[in-house]
Every structure is written in C-alpha cells, then in structure tokens.
FITOR-296048 format. One record per residue (C-alpha): residue number from 1; x negated, y negated, z negated; residue in three letters. Coordinates in Angstrom, 2 decimals. Example, Ala and Ser with C-alpha at 12.3 -4.5 7.8 and 13.67 -1.06 7.14 Angstrom:
NODE|1|-12.30|4.50|-7.80|ALA
NODE|2|-13.67|1.06|-7.14|SER
***
This chain:
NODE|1|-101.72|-91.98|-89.05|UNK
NODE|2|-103.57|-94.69|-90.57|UNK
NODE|3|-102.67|-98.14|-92.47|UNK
NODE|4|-105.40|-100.74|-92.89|UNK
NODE|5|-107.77|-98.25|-91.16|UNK
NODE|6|-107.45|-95.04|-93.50|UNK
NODE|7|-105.79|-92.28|-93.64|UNK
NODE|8|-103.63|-91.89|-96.81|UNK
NODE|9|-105.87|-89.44|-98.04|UNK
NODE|10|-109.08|-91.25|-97.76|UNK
NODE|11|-107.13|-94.14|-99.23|UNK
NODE|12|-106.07|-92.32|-102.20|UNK
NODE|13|-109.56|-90.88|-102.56|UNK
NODE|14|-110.85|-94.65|-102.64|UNK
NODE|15|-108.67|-95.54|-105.02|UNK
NODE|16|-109.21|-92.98|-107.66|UNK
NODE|17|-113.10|-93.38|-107.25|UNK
NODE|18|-112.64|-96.95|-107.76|UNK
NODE|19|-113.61|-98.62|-111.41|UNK
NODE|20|-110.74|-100.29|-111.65|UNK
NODE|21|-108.35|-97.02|-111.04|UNK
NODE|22|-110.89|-95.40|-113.70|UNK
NODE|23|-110.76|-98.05|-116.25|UNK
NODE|24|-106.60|-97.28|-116.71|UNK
NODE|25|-105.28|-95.60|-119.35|UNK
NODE|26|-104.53|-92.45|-119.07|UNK
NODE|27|-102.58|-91.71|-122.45|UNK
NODE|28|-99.53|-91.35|-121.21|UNK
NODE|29|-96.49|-88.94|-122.49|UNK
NODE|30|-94.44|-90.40|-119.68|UNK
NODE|31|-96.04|-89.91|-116.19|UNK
NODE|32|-93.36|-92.45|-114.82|UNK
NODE|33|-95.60|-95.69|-117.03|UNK
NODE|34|-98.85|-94.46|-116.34|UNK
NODE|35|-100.47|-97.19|-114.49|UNK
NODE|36|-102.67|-94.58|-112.24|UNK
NODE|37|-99.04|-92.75|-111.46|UNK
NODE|38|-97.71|-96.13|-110.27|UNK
NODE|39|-100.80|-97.37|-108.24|UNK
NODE|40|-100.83|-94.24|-106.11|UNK
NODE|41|-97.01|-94.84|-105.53|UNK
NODE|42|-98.04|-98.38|-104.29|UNK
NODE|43|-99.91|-96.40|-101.65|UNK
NODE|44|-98.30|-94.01|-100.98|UNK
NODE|45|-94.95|-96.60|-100.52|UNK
NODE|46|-97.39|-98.11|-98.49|UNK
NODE|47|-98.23|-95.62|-96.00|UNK
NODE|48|-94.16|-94.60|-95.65|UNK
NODE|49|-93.02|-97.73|-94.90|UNK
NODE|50|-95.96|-97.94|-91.92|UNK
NODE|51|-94.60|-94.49|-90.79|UNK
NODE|52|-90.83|-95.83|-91.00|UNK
NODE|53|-91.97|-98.69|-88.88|UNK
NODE|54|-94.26|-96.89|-86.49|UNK
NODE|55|-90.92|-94.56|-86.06|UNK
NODE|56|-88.86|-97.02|-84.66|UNK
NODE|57|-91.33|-99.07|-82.96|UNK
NODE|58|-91.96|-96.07|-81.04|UNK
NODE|59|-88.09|-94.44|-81.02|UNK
NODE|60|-86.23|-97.26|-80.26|UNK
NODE|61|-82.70|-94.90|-80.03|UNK
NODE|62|-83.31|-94.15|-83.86|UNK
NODE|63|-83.60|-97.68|-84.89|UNK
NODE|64|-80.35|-98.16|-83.21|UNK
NODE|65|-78.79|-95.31|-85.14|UNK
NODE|66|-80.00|-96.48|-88.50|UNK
NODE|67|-78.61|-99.95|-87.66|UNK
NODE|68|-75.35|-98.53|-86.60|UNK
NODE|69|-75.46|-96.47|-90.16|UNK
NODE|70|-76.72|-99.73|-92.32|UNK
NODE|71|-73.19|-101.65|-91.20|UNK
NODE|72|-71.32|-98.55|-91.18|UNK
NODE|73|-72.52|-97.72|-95.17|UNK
NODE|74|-72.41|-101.71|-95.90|UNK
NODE|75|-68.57|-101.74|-94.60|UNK
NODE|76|-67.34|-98.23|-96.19|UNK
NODE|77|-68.76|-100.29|-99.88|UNK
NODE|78|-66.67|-103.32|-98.78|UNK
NODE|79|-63.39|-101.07|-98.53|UNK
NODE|80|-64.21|-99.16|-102.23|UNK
NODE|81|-64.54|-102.30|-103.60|UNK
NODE|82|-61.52|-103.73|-102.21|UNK
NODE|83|-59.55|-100.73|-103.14|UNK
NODE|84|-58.75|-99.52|-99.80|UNK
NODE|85|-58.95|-96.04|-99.05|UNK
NODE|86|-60.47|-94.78|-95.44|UNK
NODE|87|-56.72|-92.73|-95.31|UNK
NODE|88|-55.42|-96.25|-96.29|UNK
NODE|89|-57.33|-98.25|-93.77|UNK
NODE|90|-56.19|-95.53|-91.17|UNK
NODE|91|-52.93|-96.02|-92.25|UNK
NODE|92|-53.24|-99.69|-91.35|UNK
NODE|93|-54.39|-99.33|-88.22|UNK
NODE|94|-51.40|-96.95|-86.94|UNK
NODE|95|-48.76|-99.76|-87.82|UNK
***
C-alpha cells in the first residue's frame, strides 16, 4: 500500500537519509525518548491508520462489527463503573 505516494519502506528510507533525521541525537539509554525511535513511530502510526481506513472503506461488514464492538466495550465500562455486574444486569432483566 502506499500513503502520500510511498510505500512505508521507501518512506522510512527517506526519512533516515534525511538531515534533519541525522542531525537527532542518538544518545539515548532509553529507546522509548529517542527522538529517531519516535519519528519512525509517527510513520509508521501513519501508514496503520491508512491501512485501518483502507480496511473498512473497502470491508464495509467489518466496520460494522467494530462499531457494534466500540458501543458494546463503551457500555460494559458504563456498568463497572456503576457497580453493576453483567450477572446483575441479567438479573434485572429476568424480573
């Protein structure tokens, strides 16, 4: 697939031949703050959320699924934080 007309490899391979990717530091003991870690992520994020999209553009019956699982998740949070159980809301709805 491509985003902004690459691929993600040539993107990546763009980006760490570019000055500005080479002027970072690269000093890092933790890979999670180094600034070259988190600008491939940014493409990388990129690229995924283009394939998520192209996904359900092009699989309309998944969209629908992840909708239906969105409000299903959202509610099931509403009841934990209300206290009711799903044995206690199935309770309620046999009286």
């Amino acid at each position: 697939m491509t985003y902004n007309g690459d691929t993600l490899h040539q993107r990546l391979k763009k980006l760490v031949e570019s000055t500005q990717y080479r002027r970072l530091r690269d000093d890092f003991s933790d890979p999670t703050l180094d600034p070259r870690v988190k600008a491939m992520r940014r493409v990388i994020d990129g690229y995924r959320e283009a394939a998520k999209r192209q996904l359900m553009e092009e699989n309309p019956e998944i969209l629908k699924g992840v909708r239906r699982r969105t409000v299903e998740a959202a509610e099931a949070g509403r009841m934990r934080r209300s206290g009711i159980s799903s044995y206690g809301a199935l309770a309620e709805l046999g009286k």
